[in-house]
C-alpha positions in Angstrom: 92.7 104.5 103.3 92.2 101.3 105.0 95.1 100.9 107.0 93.9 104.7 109.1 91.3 102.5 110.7 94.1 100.1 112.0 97.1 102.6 112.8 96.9 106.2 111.4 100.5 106.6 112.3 101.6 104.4 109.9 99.0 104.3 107.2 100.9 106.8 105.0 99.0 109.7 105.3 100.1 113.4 105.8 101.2 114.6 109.2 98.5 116.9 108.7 95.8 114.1 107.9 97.2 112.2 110.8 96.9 115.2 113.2 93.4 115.7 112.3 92.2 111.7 112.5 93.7 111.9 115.9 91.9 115.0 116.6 88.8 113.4 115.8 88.8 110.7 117.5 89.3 112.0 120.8 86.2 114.1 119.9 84.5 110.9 119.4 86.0 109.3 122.5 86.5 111.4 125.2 84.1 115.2 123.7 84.8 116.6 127.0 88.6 116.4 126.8 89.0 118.5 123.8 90.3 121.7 124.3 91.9 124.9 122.6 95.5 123.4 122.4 94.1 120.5 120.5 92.8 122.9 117.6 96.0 125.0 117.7 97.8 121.7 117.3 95.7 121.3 114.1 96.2 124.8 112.7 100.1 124.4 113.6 99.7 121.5 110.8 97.7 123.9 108.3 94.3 123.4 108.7 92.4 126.6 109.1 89.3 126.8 111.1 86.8 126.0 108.5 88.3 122.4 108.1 88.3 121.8 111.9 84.2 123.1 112.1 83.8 120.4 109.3 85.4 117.6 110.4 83.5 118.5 114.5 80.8 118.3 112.3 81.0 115.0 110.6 82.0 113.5 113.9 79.1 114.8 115.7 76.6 113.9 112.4 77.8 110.6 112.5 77.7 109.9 116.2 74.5 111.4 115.6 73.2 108.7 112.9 74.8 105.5 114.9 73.0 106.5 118.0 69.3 106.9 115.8 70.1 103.9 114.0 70.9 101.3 116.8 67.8 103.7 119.0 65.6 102.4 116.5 66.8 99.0 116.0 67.7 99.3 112.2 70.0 96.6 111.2 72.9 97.0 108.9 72.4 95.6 105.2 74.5 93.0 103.7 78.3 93.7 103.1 77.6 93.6 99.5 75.4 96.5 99.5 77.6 98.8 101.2 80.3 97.4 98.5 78.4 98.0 95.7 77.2 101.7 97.3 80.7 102.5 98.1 81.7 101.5 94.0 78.9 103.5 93.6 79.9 106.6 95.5 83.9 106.3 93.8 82.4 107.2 90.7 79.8 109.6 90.4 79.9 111.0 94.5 77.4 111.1 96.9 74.7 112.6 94.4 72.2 109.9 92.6 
């Protein structure tokens, strides 16, 4: 959903979706802040461990590929291509 990038409180997702977009971001923010009561927050919503090690490690994977990407001085393509790629990804997944 669109509207998470702008306010994930009132994008219409679960409490349990919002919970764990908040999470995240503070992970992406401020790393050193994060703490127990924030993933006991998360499992108090339902997620269970294994979804919390995921989504630390997307955040971390992509904070990883922005910081290689802009390291090496690779510039973005067109908005078109990411259109067409994200079209592309809605109906067959990330496989080619």
């Amino acid at each position: 959903m669109r509207g998470a990038l702008d306010d994930v409180e009132t994008c219409g997702l679960s409490p349990a979706e919002q919970a764990l977009l908040r999470f995240v971001h503070k992970l992406n923010a401020t790393p050193a802040q994060v703490d127990h009561a924030d993933v006991a927050a998360l499992r108090e919503v339902g997620w269970d461990d294994e979804a919390v090690y995921d989504a630390i490690g997307v955040c971390a994977l992509f904070n990883f590929y922005n910081r290689w990407v802009d390291g090496n001085g690779i510039h973005g393509a067109p908005e078109e291509v990411y259109r067409m790629s994200g079209k592309r990804m809605a109906a067959g997944g990330y496989a080619r």
